[in-house]
Residue frames as qw, qx, qy, qz and C-alpha x, y, z in Angstrom:
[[0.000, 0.885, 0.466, 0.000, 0.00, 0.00, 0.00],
 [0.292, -0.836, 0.170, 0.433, 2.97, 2.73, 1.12],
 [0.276, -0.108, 0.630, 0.717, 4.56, 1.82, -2.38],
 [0.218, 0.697, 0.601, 0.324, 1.36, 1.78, -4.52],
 [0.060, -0.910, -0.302, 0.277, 0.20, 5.00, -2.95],
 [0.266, -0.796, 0.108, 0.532, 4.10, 6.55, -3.93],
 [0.271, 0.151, 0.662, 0.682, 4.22, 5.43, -7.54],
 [0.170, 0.743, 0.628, 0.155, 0.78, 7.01, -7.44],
 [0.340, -0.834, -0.010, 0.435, 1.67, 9.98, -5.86],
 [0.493, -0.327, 0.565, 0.576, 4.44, 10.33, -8.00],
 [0.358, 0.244, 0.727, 0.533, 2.56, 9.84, -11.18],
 [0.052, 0.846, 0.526, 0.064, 0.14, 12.27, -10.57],
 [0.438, -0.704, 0.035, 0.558, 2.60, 14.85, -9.81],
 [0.205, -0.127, 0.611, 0.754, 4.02, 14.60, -13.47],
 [0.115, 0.686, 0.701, 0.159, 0.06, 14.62, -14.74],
 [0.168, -0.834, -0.437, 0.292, -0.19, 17.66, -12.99],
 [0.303, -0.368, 0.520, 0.709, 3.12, 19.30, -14.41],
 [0.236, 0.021, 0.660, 0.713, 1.97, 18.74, -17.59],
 [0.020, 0.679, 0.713, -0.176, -1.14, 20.13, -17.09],
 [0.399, -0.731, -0.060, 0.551, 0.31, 22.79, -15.73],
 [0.424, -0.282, 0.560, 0.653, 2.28, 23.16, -18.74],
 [0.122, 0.323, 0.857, 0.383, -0.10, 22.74, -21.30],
 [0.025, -0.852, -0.523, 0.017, -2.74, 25.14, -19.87],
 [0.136, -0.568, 0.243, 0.775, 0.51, 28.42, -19.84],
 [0.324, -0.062, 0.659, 0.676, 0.67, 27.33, -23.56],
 [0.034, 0.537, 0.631, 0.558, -2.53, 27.62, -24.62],
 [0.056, 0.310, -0.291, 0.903, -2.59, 31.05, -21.60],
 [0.711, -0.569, -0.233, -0.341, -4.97, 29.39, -19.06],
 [0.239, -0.520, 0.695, -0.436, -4.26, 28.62, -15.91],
 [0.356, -0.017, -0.933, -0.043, -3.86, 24.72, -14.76],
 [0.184, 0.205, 0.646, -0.712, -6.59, 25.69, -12.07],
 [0.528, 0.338, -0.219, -0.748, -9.11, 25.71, -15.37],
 [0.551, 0.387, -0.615, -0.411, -8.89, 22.03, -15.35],
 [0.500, -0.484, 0.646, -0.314, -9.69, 19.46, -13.49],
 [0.349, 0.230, -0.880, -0.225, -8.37, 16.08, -14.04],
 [0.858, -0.102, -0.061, -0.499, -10.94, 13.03, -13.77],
 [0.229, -0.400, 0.885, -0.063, -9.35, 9.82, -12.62],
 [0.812, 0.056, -0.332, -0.477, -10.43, 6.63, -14.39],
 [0.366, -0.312, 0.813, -0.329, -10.35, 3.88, -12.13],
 [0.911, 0.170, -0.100, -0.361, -12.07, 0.97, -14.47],
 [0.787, 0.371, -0.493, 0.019, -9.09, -0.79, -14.66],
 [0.234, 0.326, -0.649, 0.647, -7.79, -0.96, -10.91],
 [0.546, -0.554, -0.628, 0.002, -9.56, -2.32, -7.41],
 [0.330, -0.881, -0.287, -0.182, -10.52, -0.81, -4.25],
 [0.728, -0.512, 0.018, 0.456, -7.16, -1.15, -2.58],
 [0.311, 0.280, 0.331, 0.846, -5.37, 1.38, -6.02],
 [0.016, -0.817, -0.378, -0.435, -8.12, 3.49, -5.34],
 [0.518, -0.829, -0.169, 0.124, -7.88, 4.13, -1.52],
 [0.629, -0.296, 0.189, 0.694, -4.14, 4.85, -2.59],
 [0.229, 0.456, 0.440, 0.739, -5.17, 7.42, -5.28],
 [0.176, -0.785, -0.199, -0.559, -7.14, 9.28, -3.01],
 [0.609, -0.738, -0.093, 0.276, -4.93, 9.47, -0.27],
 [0.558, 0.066, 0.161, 0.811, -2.54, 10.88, -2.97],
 [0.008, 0.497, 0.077, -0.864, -5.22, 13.86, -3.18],
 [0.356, -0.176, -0.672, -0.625, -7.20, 12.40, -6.63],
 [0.318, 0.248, 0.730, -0.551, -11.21, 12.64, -5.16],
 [0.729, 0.460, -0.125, -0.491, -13.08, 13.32, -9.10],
 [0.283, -0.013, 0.935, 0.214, -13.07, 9.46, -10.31],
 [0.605, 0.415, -0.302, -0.609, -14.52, 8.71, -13.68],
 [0.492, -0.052, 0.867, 0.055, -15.86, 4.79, -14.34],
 [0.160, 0.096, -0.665, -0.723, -17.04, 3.60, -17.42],
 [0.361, -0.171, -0.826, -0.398, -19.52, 1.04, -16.28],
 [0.657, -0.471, -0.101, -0.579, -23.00, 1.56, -14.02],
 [0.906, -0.269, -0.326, -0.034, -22.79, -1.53, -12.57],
 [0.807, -0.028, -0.382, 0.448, -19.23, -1.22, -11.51],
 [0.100, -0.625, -0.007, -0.774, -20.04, 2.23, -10.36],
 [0.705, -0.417, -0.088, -0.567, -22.43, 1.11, -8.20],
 [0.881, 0.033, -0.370, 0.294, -20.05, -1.79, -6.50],
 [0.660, 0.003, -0.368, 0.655, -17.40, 0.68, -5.62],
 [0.161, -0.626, -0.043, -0.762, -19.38, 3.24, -4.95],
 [0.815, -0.505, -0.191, -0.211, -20.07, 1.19, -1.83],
 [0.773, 0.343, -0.335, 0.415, -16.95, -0.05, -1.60],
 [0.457, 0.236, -0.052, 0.856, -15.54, 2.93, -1.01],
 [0.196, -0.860, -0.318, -0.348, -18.22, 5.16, 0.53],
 [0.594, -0.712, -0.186, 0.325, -15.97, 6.00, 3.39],
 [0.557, 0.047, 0.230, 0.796, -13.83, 7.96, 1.04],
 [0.231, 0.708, 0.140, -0.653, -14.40, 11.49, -0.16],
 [0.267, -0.101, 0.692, 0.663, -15.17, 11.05, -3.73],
 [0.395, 0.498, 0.040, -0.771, -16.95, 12.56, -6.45],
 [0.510, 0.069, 0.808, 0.288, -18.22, 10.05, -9.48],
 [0.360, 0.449, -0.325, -0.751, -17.99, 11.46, -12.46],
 [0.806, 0.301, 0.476, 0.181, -19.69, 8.41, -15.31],
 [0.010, -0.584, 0.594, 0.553, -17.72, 8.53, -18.33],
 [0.181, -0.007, 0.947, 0.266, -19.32, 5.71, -20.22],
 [0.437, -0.243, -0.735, -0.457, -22.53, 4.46, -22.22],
 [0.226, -0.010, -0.415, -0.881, -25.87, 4.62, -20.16],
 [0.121, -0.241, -0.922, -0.279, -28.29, 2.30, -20.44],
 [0.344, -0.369, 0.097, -0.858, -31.92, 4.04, -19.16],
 [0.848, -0.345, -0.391, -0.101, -32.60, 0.61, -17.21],
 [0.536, 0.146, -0.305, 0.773, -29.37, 2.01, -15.09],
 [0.145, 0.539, -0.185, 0.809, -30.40, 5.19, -14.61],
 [0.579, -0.689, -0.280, -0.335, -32.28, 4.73, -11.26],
 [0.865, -0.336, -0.113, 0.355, -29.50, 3.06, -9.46],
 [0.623, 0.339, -0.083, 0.700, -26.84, 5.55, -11.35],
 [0.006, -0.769, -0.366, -0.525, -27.91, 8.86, -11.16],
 [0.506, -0.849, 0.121, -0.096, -27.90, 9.64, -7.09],
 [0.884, -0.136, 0.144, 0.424, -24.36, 8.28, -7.40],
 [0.665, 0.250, 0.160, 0.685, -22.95, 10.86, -9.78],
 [0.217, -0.598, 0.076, 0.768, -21.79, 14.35, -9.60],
 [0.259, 0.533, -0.409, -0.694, -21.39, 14.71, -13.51],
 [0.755, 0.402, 0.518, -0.021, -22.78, 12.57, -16.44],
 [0.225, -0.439, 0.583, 0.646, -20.17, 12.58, -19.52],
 [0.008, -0.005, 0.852, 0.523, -22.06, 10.43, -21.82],
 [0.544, 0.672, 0.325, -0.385, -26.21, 12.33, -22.54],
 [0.140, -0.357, 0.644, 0.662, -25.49, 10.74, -25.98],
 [0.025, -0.315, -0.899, -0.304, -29.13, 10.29, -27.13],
 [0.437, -0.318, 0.110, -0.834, -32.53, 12.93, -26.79],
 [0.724, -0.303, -0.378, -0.490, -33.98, 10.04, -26.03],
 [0.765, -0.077, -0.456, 0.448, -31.93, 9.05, -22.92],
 [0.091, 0.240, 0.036, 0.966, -32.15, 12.30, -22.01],
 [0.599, -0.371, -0.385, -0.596, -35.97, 12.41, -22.13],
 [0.857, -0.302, -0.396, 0.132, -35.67, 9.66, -19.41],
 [0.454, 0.076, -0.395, 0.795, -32.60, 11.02, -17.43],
 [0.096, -0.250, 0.257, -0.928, -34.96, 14.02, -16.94],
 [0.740, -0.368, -0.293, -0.481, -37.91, 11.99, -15.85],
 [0.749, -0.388, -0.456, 0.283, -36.05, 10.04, -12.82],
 [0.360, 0.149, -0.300, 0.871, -34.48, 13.26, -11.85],
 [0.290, -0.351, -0.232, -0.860, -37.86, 14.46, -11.65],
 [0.803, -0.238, -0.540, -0.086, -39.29, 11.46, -10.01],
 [0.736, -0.354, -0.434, 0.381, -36.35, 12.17, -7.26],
 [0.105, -0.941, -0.319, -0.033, -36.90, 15.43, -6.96],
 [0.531, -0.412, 0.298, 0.678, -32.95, 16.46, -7.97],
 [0.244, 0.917, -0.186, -0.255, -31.26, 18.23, -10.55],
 [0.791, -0.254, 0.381, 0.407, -28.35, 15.93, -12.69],
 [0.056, 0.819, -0.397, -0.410, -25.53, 18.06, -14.21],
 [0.766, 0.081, 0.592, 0.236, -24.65, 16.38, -17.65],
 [0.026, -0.575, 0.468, 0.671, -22.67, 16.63, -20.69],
 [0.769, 0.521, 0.052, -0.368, -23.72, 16.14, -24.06],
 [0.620, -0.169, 0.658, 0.392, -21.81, 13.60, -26.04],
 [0.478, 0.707, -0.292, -0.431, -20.81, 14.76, -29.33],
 [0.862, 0.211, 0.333, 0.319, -19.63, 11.94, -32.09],
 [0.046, 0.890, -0.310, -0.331, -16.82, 14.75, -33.12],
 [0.264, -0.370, 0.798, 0.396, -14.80, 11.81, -35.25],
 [0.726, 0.174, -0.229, -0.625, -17.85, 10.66, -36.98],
 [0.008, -0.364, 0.931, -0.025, -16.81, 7.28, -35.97],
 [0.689, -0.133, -0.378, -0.605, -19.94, 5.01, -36.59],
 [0.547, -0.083, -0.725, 0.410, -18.77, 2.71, -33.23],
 [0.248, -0.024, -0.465, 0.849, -19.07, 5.51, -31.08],
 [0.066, -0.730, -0.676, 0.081, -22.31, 6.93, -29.39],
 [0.235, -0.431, -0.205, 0.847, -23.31, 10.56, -29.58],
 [0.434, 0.724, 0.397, -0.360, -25.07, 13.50, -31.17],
 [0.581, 0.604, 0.268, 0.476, -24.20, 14.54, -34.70],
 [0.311, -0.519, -0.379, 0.700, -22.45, 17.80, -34.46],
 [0.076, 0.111, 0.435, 0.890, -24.38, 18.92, -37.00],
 [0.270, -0.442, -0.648, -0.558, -27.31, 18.51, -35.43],
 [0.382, -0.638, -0.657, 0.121, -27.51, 19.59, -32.04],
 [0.107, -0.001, 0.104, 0.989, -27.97, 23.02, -32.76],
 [0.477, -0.166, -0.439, -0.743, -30.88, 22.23, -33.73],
 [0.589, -0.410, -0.697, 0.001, -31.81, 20.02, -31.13],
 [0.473, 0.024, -0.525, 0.707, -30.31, 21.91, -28.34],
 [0.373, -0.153, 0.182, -0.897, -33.42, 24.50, -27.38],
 [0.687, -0.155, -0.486, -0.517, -35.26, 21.18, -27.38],
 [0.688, -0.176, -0.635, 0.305, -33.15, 19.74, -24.62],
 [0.321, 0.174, -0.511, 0.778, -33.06, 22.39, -22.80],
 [0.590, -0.385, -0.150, -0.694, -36.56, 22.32, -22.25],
 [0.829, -0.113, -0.541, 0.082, -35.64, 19.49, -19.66],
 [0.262, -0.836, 0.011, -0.483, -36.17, 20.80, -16.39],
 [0.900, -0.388, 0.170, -0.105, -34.87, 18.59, -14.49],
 [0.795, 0.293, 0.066, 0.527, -31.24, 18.43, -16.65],
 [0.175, -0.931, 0.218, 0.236, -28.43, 20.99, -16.45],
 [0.870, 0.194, 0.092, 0.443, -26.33, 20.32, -19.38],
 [0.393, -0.838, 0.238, 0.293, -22.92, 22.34, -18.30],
 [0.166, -0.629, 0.675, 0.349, -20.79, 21.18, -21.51],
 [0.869, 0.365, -0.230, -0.241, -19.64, 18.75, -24.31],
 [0.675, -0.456, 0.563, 0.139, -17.94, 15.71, -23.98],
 [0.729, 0.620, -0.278, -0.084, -16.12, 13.92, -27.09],
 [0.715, -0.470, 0.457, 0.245, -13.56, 11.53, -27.81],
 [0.026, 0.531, -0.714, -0.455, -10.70, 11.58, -30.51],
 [0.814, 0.344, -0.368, -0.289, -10.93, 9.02, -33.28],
 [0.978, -0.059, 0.141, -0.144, -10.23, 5.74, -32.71],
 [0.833, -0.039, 0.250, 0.492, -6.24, 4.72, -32.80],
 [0.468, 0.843, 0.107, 0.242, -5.42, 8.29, -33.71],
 [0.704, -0.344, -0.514, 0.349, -2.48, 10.23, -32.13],
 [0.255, -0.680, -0.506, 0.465, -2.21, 12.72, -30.34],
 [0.209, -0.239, 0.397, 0.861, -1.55, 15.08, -32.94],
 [0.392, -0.239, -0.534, -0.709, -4.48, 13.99, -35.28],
 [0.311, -0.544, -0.718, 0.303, -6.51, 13.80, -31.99],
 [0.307, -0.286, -0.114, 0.901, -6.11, 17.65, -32.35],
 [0.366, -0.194, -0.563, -0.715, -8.38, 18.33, -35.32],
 [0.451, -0.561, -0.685, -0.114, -11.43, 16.59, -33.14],
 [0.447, -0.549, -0.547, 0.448, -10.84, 18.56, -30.02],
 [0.083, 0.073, 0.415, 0.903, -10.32, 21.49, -32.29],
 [0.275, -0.291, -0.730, -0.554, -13.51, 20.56, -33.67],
 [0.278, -0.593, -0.755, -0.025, -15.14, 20.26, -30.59],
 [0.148, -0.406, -0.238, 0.870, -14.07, 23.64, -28.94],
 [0.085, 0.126, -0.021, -0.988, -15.43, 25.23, -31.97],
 [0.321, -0.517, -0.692, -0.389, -18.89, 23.91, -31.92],
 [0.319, -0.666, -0.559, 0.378, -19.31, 24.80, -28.22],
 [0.161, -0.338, -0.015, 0.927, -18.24, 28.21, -29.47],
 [0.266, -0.214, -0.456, -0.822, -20.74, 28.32, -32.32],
 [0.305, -0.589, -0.737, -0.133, -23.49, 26.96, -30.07],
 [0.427, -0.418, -0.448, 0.665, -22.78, 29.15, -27.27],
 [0.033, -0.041, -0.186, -0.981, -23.65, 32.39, -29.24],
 [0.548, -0.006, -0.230, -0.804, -27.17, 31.14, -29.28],
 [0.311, -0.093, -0.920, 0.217, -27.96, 29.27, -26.04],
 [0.510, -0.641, -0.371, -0.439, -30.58, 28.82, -24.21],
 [0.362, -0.678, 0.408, -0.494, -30.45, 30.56, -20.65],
 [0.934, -0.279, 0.178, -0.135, -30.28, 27.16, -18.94],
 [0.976, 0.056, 0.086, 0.192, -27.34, 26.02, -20.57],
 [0.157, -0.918, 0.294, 0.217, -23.72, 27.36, -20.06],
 [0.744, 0.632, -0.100, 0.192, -21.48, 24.97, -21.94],
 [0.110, 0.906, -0.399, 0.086, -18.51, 25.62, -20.02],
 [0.591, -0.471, 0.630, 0.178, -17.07, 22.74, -19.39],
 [0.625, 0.431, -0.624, -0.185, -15.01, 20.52, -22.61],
 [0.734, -0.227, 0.636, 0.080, -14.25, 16.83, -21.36],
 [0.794, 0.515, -0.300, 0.115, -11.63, 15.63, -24.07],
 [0.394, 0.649, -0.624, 0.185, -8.33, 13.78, -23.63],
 [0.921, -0.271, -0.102, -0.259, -7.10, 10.90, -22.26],
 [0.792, -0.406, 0.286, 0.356, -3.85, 9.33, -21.02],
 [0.620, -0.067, 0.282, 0.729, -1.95, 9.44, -24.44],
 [0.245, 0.422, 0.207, 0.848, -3.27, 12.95, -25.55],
 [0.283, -0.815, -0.472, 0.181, -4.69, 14.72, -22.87],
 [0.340, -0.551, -0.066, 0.759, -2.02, 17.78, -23.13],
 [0.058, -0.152, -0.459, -0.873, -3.33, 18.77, -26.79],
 [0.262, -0.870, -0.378, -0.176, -6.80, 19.01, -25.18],
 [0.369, -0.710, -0.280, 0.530, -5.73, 21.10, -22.81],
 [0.444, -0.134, 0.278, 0.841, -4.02, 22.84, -25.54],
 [0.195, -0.185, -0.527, -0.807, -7.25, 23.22, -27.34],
 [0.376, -0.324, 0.015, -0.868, -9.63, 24.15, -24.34],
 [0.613, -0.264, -0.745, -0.003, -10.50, 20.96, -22.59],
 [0.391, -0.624, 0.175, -0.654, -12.04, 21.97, -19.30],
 [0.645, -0.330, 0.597, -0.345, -11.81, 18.64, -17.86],
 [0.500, 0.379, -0.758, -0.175, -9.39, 15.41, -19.07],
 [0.946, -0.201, -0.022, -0.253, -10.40, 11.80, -18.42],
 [0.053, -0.682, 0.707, -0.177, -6.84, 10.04, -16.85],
 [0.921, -0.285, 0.170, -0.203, -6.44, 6.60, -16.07],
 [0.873, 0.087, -0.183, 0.445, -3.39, 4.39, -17.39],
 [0.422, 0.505, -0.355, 0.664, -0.82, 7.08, -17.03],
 [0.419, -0.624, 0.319, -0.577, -1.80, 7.37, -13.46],
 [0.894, -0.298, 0.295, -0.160, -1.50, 3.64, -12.39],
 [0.580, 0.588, -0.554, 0.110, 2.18, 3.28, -14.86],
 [0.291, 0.316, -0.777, 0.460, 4.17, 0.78, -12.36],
 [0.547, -0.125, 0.647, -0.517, 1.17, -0.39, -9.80],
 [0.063, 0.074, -0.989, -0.110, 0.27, -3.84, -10.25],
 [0.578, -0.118, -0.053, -0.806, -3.87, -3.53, -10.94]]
């Protein structure tokens, strides 16, 4: 545990550096960003060492496995961010669980998201998934079309959508991962001229372990982390 914890420790330190680094370049400050830990790929014992290094915003992929360590772990301070796919048979169990929702990648999932929020008499802060690679694998809205949708969702009282989420193409690297995150800053800039009052857009979620410093480069408000934090611990 006193090793794990200092390779973690350790690794996050350089994350942060380069954060750091990455947000001068593109003249933000590294306080404009806040890194998400993914923990899918690591148990409870990696975690409790990750957040005694000072990581408390964890990002899983899957409901279910949400919902495991969310127990798990309840004696921790931690925020769960989902980062994954969904399902609206999920959302009952998910929902009181999360701080942020990365992946409103469907009106119709949506539609539902704001009926159980309604049902439990809450408010759930969520990002819109954008397909920004056109990748025909990948869930999300056209980003040609949710202009047009976007005064429709925001008729969903019971939603606060605070941003866009988006992932790079598929085996690209971090270089041509640039063009998409590009791509997605400037949609949230064209939408943002003509938003409904409810909706503020300010967060980006782009980048990941091997290109998270060109989001930052290109406006990422908040990067999804996970191998390059757990390099040298034995998951």
């Amino acid at each position: 545990m006193v090793a794990e914890q200092a390779r973690i420790a350790e690794n996050l330190g350089v994350i942060q550096q380069q954060i750091a680094e990455a947000a001068r370049r593109s003249g933000r400050s590294e306080d404009d960003v806040q890194l998400v830990a993914v923990t899918k790929y690591v148990g409870a014992s990696v975690i409790r060492a990750l957040v005694a290094s000072g990581c408390h915003v964890l990002g899983e992929s899957r409901p279910q496995v949400l919902w495991s360590k969310a127990v798990e772990l309840a004696d921790l301070e931690i925020a769960w961010h989902l980062i994954g796919h969904l399902q609206r048979n999920k959302l009952r169990r998910t929902l009181p669980l999360c701080q942020l929702v990365h992946s409103g990648d469907s009106q119709r999932l949506l539609v539902e998201m704001d009926k159980e929020a309604k049902r439990e008499g809450s408010a759930v802060e969520i990002l819109l998934e954008i397909n920004i690679s056109g990748d025909t694998e990948k869930h999300g809205f056209d980003p040609r079309q949710v202009a047009e949708i976007l005064p429709t969702l925001a008729q969903l009282e019971h939603l606060k959508i605070v941003g866009l989420m988006a992932m790079a193409a598929r085996g690209s690297s971090a270089e041509e991962a640039r063009r998409d995150f590009a791509a997605l800053r400037e949609l949230r800039d064209q939408l943002a001229g003509d938003c409904p009052d409810n909706v503020t857009l300010r967060h980006l979620s782009m980048g990941m372990s091997n290109d998270f410093q060109v989001a930052v480069e290109e406006g990422a408000t908040i990067i999804r982390v996970g191998s390059a934090l757990f390099a040298g611990i034995d998951r």
